[in-house]
C-alpha atoms as one frame of an Amber mdcrd trajectory, in Angstrom:
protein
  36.661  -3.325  13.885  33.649  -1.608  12.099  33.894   1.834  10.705  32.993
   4.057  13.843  30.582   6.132  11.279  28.496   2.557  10.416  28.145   2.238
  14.312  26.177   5.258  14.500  23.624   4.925  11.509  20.194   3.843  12.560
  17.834   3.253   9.774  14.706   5.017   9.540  11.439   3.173   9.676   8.518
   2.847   7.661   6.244   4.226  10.596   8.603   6.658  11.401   8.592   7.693
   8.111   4.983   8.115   7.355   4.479   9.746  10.668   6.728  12.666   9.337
   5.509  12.284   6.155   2.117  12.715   8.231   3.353  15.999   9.761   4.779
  17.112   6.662   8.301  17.172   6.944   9.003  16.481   2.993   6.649  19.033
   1.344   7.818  19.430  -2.163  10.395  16.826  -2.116  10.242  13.761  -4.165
  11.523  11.304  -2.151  11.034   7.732  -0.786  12.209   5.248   1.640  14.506
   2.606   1.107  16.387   0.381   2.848  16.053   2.730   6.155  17.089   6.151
   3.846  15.561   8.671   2.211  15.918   8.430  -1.807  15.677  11.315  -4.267
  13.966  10.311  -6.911  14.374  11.166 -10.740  12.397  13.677 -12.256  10.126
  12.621 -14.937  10.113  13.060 -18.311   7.871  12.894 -21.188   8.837   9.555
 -22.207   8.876   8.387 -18.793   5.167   9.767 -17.859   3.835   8.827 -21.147
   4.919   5.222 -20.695   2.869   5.562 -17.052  -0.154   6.847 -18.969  -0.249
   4.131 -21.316   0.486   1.559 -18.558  -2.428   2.849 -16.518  -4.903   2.836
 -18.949  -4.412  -0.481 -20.089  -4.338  -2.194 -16.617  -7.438  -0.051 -15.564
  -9.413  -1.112 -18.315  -7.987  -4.811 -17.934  -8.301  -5.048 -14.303 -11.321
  -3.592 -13.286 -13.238  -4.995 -10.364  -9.787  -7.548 -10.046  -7.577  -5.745
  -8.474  -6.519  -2.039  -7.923  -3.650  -0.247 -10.321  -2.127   2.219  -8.286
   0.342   4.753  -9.763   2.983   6.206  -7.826   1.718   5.858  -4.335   3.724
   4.400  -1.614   4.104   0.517  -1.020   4.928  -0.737   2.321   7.342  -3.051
   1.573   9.651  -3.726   4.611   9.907  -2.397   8.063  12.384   0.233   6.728
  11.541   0.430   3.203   8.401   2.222   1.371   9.468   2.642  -2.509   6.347
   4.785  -4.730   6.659   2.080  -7.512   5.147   4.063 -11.313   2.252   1.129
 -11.341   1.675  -1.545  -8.550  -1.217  -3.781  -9.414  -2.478  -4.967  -5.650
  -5.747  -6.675  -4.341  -8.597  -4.720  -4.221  -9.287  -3.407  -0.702  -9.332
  -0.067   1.527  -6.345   1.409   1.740  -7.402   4.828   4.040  -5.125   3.999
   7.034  -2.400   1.895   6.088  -0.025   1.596   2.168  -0.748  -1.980   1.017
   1.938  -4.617   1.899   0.955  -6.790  -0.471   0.808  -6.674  -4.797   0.617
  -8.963  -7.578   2.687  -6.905  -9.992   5.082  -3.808  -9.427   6.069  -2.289
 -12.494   8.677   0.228 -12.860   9.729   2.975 -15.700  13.466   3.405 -15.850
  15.504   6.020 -18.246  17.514   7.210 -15.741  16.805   5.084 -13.049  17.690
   1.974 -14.485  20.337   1.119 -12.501  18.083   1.956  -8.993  15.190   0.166
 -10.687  17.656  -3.129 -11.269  19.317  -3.101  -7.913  17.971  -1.632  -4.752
  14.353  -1.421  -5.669  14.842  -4.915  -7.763  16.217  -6.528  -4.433  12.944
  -4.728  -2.106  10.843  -6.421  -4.209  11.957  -9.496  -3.908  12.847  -9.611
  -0.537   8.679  -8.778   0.523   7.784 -11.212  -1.923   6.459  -9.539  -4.972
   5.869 -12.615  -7.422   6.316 -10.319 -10.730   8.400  -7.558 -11.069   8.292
  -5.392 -14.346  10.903  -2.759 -15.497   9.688  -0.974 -18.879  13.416  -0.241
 -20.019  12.764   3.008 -21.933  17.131   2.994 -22.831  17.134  -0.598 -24.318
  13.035  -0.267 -25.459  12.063  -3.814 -24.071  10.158  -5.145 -20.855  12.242
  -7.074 -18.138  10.026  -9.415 -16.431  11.362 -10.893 -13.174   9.884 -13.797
 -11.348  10.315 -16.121  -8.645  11.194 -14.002  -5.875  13.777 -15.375  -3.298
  16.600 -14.375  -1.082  16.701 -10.777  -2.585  16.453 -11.445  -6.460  14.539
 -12.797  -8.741  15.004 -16.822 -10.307  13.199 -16.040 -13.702  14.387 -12.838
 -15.781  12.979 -12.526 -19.683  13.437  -9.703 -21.604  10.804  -8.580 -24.345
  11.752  -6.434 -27.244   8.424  -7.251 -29.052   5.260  -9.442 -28.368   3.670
  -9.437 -25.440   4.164 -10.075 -21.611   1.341 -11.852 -19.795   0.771 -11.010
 -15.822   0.455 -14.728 -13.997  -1.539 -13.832 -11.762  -3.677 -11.746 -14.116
  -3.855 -13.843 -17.401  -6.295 -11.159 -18.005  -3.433  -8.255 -18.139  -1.755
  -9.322 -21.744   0.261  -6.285 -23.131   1.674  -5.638 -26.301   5.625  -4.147
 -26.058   4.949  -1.914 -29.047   1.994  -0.735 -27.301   4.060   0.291 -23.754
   7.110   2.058 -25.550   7.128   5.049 -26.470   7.766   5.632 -30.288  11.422
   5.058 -31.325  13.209   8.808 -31.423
């Protein structure tokens, strides 16, 4: 018999969500939805927003008139999930009324998220069909790239501790590690 507490859980949905989001039920919380429940998410640090400014940059100036590079705004990912990934790159279009379902390249910046960033989020990703899948590991200083998303994972993992990581679908977006990290403390 199930646990009479599981029984009574409903998951909260993506338009659920944005409709209180809409009315705004989380002002001055830094949350976001995941698997049907509302995440707290990390503050950032200095390292951590650094790494985002650096990131951005490069993939603006890389990607222009390609695709869009949006940083931490919402991705609708599944019916109950909507994760604000630190970079998505998606394709370009207008975004006013709905989160794009749809990117080329999620990248994440984990210190203290690692963990998060490698499981639940890892496993969203995959499951909508992200084809790349980036986690800038600020605790180990490399890149994880993750493709070939399928049944909640991904096939292909490399890790980078120097040299650079190529997007595939954006041969154009060539980064150098060194260039990501921040300096070694």
């Amino acid at each position: 018999m199930a646990n009479s507490l599981e029984v009574l859980v409903r998951p909260l949905r993506r338009a659920e969500y944005d409709k209180l989001v809409e009315l705004g039920a989380f002002q001055g919380e830094r949350i976001e939805l995941l698997d049907g429940r509302l995440v707290k998410m990390s503050p950032i640090g200095p390292p951590h927003s650094s790494t985002i400014d650096k990131l951005n940059i490069r993939c603006v100036e890389r990607l222009a008139g390609r695709a869009l590079v949006r940083i931490q705004n919402p991705f609708a990912a599944l019916e109950v999930s909507e994760p604000e990934p630190d970079l998505a790159i998606v394709p370009l279009g207008n975004y006013e009324s709905e989160h794009p379902s749809q990117a080329d390249l999620i990248i994440e910046v984990a210190e203290s998220s690692l963990e998060y960033d490698r499981g639940p989020k890892l496993r969203v990703y995959a499951e909508c069909g992200v084809p790349e899948y980036w986690i800038v590991n600020l605790v180990e200083r490399c890149i994880e790239v993750h493709r070939k998303p399928g049944g909640g994972r991904y096939w292909q993992v490399q890790r980078h501790a120097e040299g650079t990581v190529v997007c595939e679908r954006h041969p154009e977006l060539e980064l150098r590690v060194d260039e990501v990290l921040p300096a070694a403390r």
